[in-house]
N, C-alpha and C positions, 0 to 999 in steps of 0.2 A: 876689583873692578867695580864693588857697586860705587868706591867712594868717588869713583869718575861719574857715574850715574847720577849722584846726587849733587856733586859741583855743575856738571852739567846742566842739569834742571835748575838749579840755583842760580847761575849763571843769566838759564834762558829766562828766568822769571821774572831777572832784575830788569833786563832790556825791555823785554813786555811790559811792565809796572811802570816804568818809565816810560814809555810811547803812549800811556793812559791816563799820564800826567796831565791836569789841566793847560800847563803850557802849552803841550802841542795839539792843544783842538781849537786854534785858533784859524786854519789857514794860512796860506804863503810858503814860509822859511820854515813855520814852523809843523807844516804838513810832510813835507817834504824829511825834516827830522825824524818825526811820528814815523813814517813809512821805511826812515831807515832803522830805525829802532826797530819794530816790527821784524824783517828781514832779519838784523842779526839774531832774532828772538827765535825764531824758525828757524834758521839753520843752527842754531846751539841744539833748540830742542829735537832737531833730527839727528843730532848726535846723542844726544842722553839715549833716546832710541835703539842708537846703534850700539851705544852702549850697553846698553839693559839686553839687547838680541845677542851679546856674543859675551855676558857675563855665564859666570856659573853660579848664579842665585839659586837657591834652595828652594826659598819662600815664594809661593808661587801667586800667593795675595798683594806681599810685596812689590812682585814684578808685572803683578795687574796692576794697580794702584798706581803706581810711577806712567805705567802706560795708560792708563784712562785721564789720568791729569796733563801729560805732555801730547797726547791727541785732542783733548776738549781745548787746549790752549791753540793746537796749532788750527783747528776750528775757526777759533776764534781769532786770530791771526788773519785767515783767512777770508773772513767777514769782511774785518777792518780794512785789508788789502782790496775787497773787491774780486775775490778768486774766489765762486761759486763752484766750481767743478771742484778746488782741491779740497772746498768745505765739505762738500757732500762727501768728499772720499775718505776723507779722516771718521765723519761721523760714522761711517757704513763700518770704519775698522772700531769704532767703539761699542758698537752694536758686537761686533767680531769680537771683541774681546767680552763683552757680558754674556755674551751665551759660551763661549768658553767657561768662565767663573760660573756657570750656574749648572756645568758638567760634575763640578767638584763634589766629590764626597761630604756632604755639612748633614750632621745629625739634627742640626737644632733649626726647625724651617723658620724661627723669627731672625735667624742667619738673611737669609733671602728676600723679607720683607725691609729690612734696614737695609740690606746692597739694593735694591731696588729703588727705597724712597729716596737714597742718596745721589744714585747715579742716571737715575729718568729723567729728573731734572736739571742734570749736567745736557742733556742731549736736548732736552724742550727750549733750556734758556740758553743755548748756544747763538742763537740768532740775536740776543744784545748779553751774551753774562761774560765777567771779565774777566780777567787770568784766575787759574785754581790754585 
């Protein structure tokens, strides 16, 4: 199941990467592409999701990490789309998921300061940062 996970994310990444393309920040024909890009970008990545929720991963960093990237993306998605409410609702489950990761058992607290420099800034720069 994760290798669904990971095609799935992969997948959704291309379409994103692609809607971010200078071509389509032109306006017109090519806004209209941008926003279907986008769209399929979001529904891939709510399948990786769905994925990673009914896989049997082990690794439970792993299984944060795929979700902290496929929620900052669809954030960001959401930005671009003009969908405030679903941006803030991703964000709220990325908050949801760092206080989860910060229940875990870690001996070593410089553990904590590196999840933290890495992933506060996924949430600060959501309002212009591009696919992860």
């Amino acid at each position: 199941m994760v290798v669904h996970v990971v095609l799935a994310f992969n997948l959704a990444l291309a379409y994103h990467l692609a809607a971010l393309h200078p071509s389509h920040q032109n306006g017109g024909n090519n806004e209209t592409t941008k926003n279907a890009l986008l769209q399929k970008a979001s529904d891939v990545y709510k399948y990786a999701l769905h994925f990673l929720r009914s896989s049997a991963t082990r690794i439970r960093s792993t299984r944060a990490a795929f979700r902290l990237a496929a929620l900052n993306n669809l954030a960001n998605i959401c930005l671009a789309l003009g969908d405030e409410v679903g941006r803030i609702g991703y964000l709220e489950q990325i908050l949801s998921v760092t206080a989860i990761m910060t229940s875990y058992k870690r001996e070593d607290p410089k553990w904590y300061e590196a999840f933290f420099e890495s992933s506060l800034c996924l949430i600060r720069e959501s309002y212009g940062a591009g696919a992860a």
